[in-house]
C-alpha positions, 0 to 999 in steps of 0.5 A: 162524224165518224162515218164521213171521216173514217170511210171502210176504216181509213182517215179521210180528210174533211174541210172542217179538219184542216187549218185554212192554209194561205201562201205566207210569202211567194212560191210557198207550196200549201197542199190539203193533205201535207204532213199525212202519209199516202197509202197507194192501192197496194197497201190499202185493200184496193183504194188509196187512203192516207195515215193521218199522224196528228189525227187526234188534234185534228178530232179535237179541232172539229169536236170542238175541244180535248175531251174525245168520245170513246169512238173517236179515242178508238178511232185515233188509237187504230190509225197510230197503230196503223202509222207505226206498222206503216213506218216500221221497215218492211221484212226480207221475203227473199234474197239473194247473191249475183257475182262473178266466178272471181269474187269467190275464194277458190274452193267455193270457185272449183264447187260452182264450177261443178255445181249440176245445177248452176252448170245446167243454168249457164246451159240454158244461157248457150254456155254449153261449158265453163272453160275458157271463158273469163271469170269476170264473166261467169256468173255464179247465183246463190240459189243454187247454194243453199247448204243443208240448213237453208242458209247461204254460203255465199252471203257468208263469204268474209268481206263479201257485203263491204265488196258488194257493188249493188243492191237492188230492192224488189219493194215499195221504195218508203219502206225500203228506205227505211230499211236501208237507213241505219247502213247507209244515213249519211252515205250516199254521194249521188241520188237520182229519181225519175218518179212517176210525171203525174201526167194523168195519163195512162199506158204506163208501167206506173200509176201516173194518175194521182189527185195532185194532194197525194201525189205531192204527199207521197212524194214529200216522204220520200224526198224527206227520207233521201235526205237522210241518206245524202252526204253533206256534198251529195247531190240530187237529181228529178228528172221531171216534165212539165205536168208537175215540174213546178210542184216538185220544185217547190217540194224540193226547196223545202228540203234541199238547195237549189243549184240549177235547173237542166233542160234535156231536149228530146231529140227530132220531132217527126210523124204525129208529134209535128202535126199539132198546133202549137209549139212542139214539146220537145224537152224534159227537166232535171232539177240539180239539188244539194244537201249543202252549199258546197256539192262535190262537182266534176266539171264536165266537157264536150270534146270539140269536133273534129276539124273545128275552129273558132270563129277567128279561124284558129285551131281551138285549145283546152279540154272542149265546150264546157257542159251547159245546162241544155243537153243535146241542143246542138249538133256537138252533143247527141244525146237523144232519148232512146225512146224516138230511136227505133232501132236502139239496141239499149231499149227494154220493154215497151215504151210504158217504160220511159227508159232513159239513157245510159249516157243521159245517167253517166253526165250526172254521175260523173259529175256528182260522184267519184269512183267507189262512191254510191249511188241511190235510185228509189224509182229504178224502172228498167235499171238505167241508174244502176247498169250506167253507175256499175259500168262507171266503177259505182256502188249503187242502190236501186228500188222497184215496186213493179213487175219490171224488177223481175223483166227488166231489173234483175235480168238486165243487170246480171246482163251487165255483170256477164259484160254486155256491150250496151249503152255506155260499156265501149265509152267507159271500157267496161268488160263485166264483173262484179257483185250485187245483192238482190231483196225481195221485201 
């Protein structure tokens, strides 16, 4: 009995384990595997595995009464030794500091100016020298600061950590959740998380190939620990396609309350796409949820185009079309997905990537956040969230596990910092500056 259900030392669920669930009322979301934590190949030596929290009343059930044989009793101690590792936040491997040459007091100013080793990296940059170029733009790396003792001189700057416009996590996102919470419960006004589709599909960046049991545990922790962060107006936005659309939703419900549903089209269907036998796909979803009844909520408007009038033919007043729910769906609202453009300069990395847009970011900011306000992305990807939410005058929070953070993440928002003109910078009149924390758990 041990044996099938702890394979290489890891609970796995047997049919005699689990109560029979039926739906008790329609759309309610049953799944084999609810309440256990899914542990990805990273974290379970190469094979995915899930932490069972009531395995003892589990055993019981299937041994058939309270009174446990000495294996299993050992058996149940491992795995709560396992769950409490697994719940307590992670250890900061590596960090560090990103910010502009004005965020320093002055004498720290002059000592990066003539720091040999910082100038040598604006070098490498093509910044042969420092003069004349705007300190909101030079930046400054705390690595290149380290004092005798190791320490950081610029993490020790009064004042810099409550100035701090970001931080960006190199991490598994539960745990640095966890990590982030007693900071930051209660605190953040807007999240926004385009977790891996579950398409079962490959060629991505991500794991997109998960039993619909895991995938629905491992999502269900992480929803539950957003929450936890979530101001009582804050709001929450999935961006989803249809393989797991419905599930989501559901799995939200059980948290969160539902506002309304978004439907963003693509953009043209040209090439192979056209050709198949049925009706083109051509929309993704993104699910608006609340924490309350009453969200903060910026109405939104289209301006109207030029030389337009209304169907009596008199000139049209007022701010322009209200947003709807459906996003680029006429010619007045272009908003097409970077991925069918092939020439778009805001593009990174390959299409494993599933990069969103700048602007597709800023209309769910704008209209959940105010200036000042922080922003959460636990699945940040090529750091669309962050750069949209730092050019728009945001805090903000974004968490990566992958290789991405070190090709796409970090660079591309010391990118933003240095004043890129991408994405939405000319819209917002974005120039650069700022501050950002960087973690390596």
């Amino acid at each position: 009995m041990l044996q099938k259900r702890f394979p290489d030392g890891f609970y796995c669920p047997q049919a005699s384990d689990l109560e029979q669930k039926l739906p008790s009322g329609l759309g309610e979301l049953c799944w084999p595997h609810e309440g256990l934590f899914f542990l990805g190949k990273h974290f379970a030596g190469g094979k995915d595995r899930f932490l069972c929290p009531d395995l003892r009343q589990r055993l019981e059930r299937a041994w058939g009464g309270p009174n446990l044989p000495e294996p299993m009793e050992q058996a149940v101690e491992r795995e709560q030794e396992r769950i409490q590792a697994w719940l307590r936040p992670p250890q900061i491997r590596r960090e560090g500091w990103t910010l502009s040459l004005d965020r320093l007091p002055e004498d720290l100013r002059k000592r990066a100016l003539d720091h040999p080793e910082q100038r040598a990296a604006w070098r490498k940059m093509g910044l042969h020298s420092p003069q004349g170029v705007p300190p909101r733009v030079l930046l400054v790396e705390s690595r290149f600061f380290k004092d005798a003792w190791g320490e950081d001189p610029l993490g020790r700057i009064p004042g810099l950590k409550e100035r701090l416009d970001g931080i960006l996590i190199h991490g598994e996102n539960a745990g640095a959740l966890r990590l982030l919470l007693p900071e930051f419960e209660n605190k953040i006004q807007c999240v926004y998380m385009d977790p891996p589709f579950n398409t079962l599909g490959e060629g991505f960046a991500y794991r997109d190939r998960l039993p619909v049991s895991a995938w629905l545990s491992f999502m269900d922790e992480r929803v539950a620990l957003l929450k936890q962060f979530m101001r009582e107006d804050g709001t929450l936005y999935a961006h989803i396609d249809y393989a797991s659309k419905e599930r989501l939703r559901l799995l939200l419900e059980r948290h969160l309350r539902y506002r309304t549903e978004i439907i963003w089209r693509i953009g043209w269907i040209s090439g192979y796409k056209s050709k198949a036998n049925k009706f083109i796909r051509n929309h993704e979803t993104i699910y608006q949820f609340a924490k309350s009844d009453k969200p903060l909520f910026q109405k939104q408007w289209i301006p109207y185009p030029k030389g337009y009038r209304r169907r009596d033919g008199q000139q049209p007043k007022g701010k322009g079309f209200p947003l709807e729910d459906t996003w680029n769906c006429h010619e007045g609202d272009p908003l097409h997905s970077i991925q069918i453009m092939s020439f778009s300069k805001e593009k990174r990395g390959d299409r494993g990537l599933t990069q969103k847009n700048e602007n597709l970011l800023a209309r769910m900011i704008k209209s959940s956040s105010k200036e000042g306000d922080w922003i959460l992305d636990p699945f940040l990807g090529s750091g669309t969230t962050t750069a949209a939410a730092h050019k728009l005058g945001r805090r903000w929070i974004g968490i990566e596990l992958g290789e991405q953070f070190h090709e796409h993440c970090l660079p591309r928002m010391r990118g933003v910092l240095r004043g890129e003109s991408l994405g939405i910078s000319k819209d917002c009149g974005f120039e650069g500056g700022g501050a950002f924390r960087w973690i390596e758990l």
